[in-house]
C-alpha positions in Angstrom: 7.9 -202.8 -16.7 6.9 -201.7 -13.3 9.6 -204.0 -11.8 12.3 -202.5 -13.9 10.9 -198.9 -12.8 11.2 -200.1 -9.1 14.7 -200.9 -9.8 15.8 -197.9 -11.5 14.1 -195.5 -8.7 16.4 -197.5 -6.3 19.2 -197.0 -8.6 18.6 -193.2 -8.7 18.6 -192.8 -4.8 21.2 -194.1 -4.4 22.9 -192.4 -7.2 22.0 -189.6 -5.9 23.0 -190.2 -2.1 26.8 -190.9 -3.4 26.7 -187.7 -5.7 26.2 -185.6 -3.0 29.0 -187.3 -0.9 31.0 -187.0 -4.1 30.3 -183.4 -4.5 31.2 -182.8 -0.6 35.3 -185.0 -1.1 35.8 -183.6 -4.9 36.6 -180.1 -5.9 35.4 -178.6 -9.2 38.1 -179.1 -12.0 39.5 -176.0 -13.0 39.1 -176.8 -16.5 35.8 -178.8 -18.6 33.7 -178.5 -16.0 30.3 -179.4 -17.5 27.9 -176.6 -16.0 30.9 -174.1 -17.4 30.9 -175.6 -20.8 27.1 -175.8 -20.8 27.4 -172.2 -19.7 29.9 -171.8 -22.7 27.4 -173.1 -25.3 24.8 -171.1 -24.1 26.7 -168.1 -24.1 27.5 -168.9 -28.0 23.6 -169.6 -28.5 22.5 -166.5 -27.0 25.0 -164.6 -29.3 23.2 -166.0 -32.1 19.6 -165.9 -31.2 19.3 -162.5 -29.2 16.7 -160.2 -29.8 15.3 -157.6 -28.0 11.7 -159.5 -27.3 10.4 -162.0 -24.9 9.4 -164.2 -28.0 13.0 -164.8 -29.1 14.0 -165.1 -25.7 11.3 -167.8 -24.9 12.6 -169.9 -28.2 16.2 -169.6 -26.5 15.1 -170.8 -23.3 13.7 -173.9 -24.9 16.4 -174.7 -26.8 18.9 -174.6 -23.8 17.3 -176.3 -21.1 15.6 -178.5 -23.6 18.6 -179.9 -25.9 20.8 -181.3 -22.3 17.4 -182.5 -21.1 16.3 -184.6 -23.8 19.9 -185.8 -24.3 19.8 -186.5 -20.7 16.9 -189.0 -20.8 17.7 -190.5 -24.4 21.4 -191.4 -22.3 19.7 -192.5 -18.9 17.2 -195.3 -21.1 20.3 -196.5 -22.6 22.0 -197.2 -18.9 20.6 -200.4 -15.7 22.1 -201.1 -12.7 25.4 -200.1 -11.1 26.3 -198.3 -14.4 22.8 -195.9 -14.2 24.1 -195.7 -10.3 26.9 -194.2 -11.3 26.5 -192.3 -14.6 23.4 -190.8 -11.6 26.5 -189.9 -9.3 28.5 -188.3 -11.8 25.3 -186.1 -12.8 24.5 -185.1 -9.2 27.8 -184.2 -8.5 28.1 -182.0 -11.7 25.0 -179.8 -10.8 25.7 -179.6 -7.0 27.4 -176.3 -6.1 27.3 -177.0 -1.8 31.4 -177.4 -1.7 32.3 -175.2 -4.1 29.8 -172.6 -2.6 31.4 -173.2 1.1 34.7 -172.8 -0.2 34.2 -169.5 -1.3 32.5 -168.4 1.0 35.5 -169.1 3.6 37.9 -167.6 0.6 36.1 -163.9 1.5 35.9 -165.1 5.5 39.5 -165.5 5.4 40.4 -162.3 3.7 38.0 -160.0 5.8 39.9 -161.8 9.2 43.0 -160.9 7.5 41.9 -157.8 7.2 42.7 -157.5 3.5 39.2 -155.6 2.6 39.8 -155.2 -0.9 40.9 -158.5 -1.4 37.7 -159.5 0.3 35.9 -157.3 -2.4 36.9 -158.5 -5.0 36.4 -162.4 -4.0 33.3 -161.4 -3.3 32.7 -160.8 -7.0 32.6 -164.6 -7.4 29.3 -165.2 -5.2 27.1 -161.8 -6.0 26.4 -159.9 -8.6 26.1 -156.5 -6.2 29.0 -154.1 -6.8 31.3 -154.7 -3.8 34.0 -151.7 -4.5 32.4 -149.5 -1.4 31.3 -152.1 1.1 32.4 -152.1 4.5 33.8 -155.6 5.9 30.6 -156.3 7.5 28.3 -155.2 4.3 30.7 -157.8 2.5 30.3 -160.6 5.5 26.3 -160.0 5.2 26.3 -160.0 0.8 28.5 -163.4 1.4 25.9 -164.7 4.1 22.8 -163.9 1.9 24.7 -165.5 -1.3 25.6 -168.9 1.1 21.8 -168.7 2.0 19.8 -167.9 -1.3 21.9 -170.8 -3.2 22.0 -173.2 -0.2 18.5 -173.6 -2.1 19.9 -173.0 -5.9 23.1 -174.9 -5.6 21.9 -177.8 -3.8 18.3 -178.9 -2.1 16.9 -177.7 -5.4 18.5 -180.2 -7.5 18.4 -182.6 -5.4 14.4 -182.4 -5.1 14.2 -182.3 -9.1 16.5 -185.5 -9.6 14.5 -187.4 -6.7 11.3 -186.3 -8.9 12.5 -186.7 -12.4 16.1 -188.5 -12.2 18.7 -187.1 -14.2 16.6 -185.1 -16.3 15.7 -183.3 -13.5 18.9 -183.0 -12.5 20.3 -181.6 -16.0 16.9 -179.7 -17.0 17.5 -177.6 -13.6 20.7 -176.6 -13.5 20.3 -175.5 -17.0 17.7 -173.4 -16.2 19.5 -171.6 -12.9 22.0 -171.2 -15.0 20.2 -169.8 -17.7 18.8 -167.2 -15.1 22.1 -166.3 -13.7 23.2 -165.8 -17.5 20.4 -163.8 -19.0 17.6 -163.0 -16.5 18.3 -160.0 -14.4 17.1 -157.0 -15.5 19.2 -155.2 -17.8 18.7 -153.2 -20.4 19.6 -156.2 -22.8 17.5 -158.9 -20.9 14.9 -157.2 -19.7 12.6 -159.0 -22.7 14.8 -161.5 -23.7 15.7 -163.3 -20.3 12.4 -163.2 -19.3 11.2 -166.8 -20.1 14.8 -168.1 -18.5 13.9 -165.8 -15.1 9.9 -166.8 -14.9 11.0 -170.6 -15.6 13.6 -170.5 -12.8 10.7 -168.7 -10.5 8.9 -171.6 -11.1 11.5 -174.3 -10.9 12.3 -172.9 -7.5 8.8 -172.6 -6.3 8.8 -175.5 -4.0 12.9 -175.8 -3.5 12.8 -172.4 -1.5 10.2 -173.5 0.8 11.7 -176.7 1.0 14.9 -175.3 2.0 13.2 -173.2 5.0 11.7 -175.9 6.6 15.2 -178.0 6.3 17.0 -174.6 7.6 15.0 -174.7 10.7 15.4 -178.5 11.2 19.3 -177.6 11.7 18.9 -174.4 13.1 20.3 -176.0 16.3 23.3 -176.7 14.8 24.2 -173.2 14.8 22.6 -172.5 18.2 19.5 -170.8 16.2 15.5 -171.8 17.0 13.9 -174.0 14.7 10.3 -172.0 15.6 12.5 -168.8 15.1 13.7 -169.6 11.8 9.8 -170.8 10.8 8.7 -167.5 12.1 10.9 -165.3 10.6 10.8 -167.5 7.2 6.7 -167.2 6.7 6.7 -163.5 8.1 9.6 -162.1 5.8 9.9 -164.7 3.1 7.6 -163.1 0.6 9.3 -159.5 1.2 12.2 -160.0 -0.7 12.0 -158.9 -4.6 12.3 -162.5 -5.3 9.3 -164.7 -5.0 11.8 -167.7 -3.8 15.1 -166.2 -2.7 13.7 -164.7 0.4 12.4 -167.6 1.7 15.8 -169.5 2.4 17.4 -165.9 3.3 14.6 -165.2 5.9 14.9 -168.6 7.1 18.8 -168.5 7.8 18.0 -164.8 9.1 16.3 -166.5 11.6 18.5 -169.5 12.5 21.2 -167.2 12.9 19.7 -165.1 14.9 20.9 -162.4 12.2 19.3 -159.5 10.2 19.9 -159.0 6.7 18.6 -157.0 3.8 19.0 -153.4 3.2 21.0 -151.1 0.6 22.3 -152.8 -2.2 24.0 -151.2 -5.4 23.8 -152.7 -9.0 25.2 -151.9 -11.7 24.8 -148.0 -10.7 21.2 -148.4 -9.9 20.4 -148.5 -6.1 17.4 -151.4 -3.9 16.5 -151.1 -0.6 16.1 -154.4 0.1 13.5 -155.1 2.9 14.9 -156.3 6.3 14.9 -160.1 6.9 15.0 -161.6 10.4 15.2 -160.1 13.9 18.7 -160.2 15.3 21.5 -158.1 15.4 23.2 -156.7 11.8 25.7 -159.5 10.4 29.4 -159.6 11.1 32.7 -161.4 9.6 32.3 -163.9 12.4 29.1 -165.2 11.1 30.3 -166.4 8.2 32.0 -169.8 9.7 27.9 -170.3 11.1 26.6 -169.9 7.9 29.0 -172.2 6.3 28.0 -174.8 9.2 24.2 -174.5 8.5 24.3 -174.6 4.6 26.6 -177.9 5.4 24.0 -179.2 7.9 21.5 -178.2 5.1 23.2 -180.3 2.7 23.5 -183.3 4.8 19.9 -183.7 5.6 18.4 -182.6 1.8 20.8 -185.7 0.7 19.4 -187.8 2.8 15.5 -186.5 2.4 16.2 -187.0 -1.5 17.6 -190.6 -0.7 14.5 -191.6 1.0 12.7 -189.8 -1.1 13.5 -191.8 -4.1 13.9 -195.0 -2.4 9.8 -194.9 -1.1 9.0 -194.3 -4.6 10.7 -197.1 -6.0 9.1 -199.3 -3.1 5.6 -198.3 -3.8 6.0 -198.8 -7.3 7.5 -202.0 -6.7 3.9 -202.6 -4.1 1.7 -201.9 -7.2 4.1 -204.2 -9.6 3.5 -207.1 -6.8 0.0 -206.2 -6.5 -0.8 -206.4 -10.3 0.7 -209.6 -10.5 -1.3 -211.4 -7.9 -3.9 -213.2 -9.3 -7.7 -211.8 -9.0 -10.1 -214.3 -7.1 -14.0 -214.0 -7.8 -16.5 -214.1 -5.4 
């Protein structure tokens, strides 16, 4: 049994390793992608089940992230070798967002250099959930930049780090919940109760992802000319002052290795925040999108990798205690 664990742990880094290089060659389908029809069904779920109290909200919550989850697991004891290598691939490169997330990001970089602000408004739409109708080009360059930063943790180190911990169950169980949080757990008058089991269980689920992605932030800070020690710095002195208890980790941290300052007035929905200031540097412009892009890519590269090894050491040590238990005891 421990040998067969050993082998599957392999299996699942490297699974895992070809995902993410997957995820970096393929675009999305534009149809039956599985996080939009799990998005879909959830969506049809909530339409049914929605009630204005945490209780019902809590029972929806389970349901959603725990129906793909389980179905996730029953499928992955079913698969061995190359095919639980690939069915991991295919997994990993369903819940990663870092292409798609790039790509959009350059869609509102190249409107805002074409000078087409509206245009650049509008696109923005598809990374944040702000209203963009009055921003000026470099209030939508900075919304874009925090977006590219917050889900650099969301979109990709996060599920990486589940499925290295739990395999595809913890690559499924994730992105249901983040998805969950971006369907029903901001504060609206409607969610307010009823998302609040989805937005506390994402908290949680990102809990160690956001620091995680800080630390790997400042590892490439370099590769955007930033200061490792300055993206540290400004991550553990402004990471906690964002609303979020996770977001403002990976934002401080890419405030920091950009040598960039963001925060401040945001609008939602009519209601205004004053979002505290992150990082040091001078306010953001249109060109620091491209470097943003760069270090979420450099982000990428190196959370694949750490989730590779990751795995790969657990499957040798529990192939050490498999060997171990085999050898034969000797009295003295």
């Amino acid at each position: 049994m421990h040998l067969l664990t050993s082998s599957r742990r392999t299996g699942l880094a490297c699974g895992l390793l070809v995902g993410a290089v997957l995820d970096g060659m393929l675009p999305d389908p534009r149809r039956g992608h599985p996080v939009a029809l799990f998005g879909r069904a959830a969506g049809g779920l909530e339409r049914r089940m929605w009630a204005d109290g945490r209780t019902r909200g809590a029972a929806y919550t389970a349901v959603a992230v725990g129906v793909p989850t389980v179905a996730a697991v029953a499928v992955d004891r079913r698969l061995g070798g190359r095919a639980r290598v690939l069915a991991v691939a295919g997994v990993t490169w369903a819940v990663l967002g870092a292409r798609s997330l790039r790509a959009e990001a350059r869609a509102v970089e190249e409107l805002l250099l074409a000078d087409d602000l509206p245009a650049a408004r509008v696109r923005l739409t598809h990374l944040v959930g702000r209203d963009t109708s009055e921003l000026s080009a470099d209030e939508v360059a900075r919304a874009a930049v925090e977006s590219v930063a917050e889900n650099s943790c969301d979109a990709i180190v996060a599920p990486l780090l589940w499925g290295a911990a739990a395999g595809p169950a913890g690559l499924v169980g994730y992105r249901a919940v983040n998805t969950l949080d971006a369907m029903v757990g901001h504060k609206s008058a409607r969610y307010l109760q009823f998302g609040w089991a989805a937005a506390r269980l994402d908290d949680l689920a990102n809990l160690v992802p956001a620091r995680v992605t800080a630390v790997l932030t400042a590892i490439v800070a370099p590769s955007v000319g930033g200061s490792p020690s300055v993206a540290l710095r400004v991550a553990r002195r402004d990471g906690r002052r964002h609303p979020s208890p996770n977001s403002g980790f990976s934002e401080a941290a890419f405030a920091g290795a950009l040598d960039r300052r963001l925060g401040g007035r945001n609008v939602y929905a009519g209601r205004v925040e004053e979002r505290p200031v992150l990082g040091d540097g001078p306010s953001v412009g249109v060109d620091d999108l491209a470097r943003a892009q760069r270090l979420s890519a450099a982000v990428t590269a190196v959370a694949a990798v750490a989730a590779f090894v990751a795995a790969g050491l657990a499957g040798l040590a529990t192939g050490r205690r498999q060997r171990s238990s085999r050898s034969p005891s000797v009295s003295r």
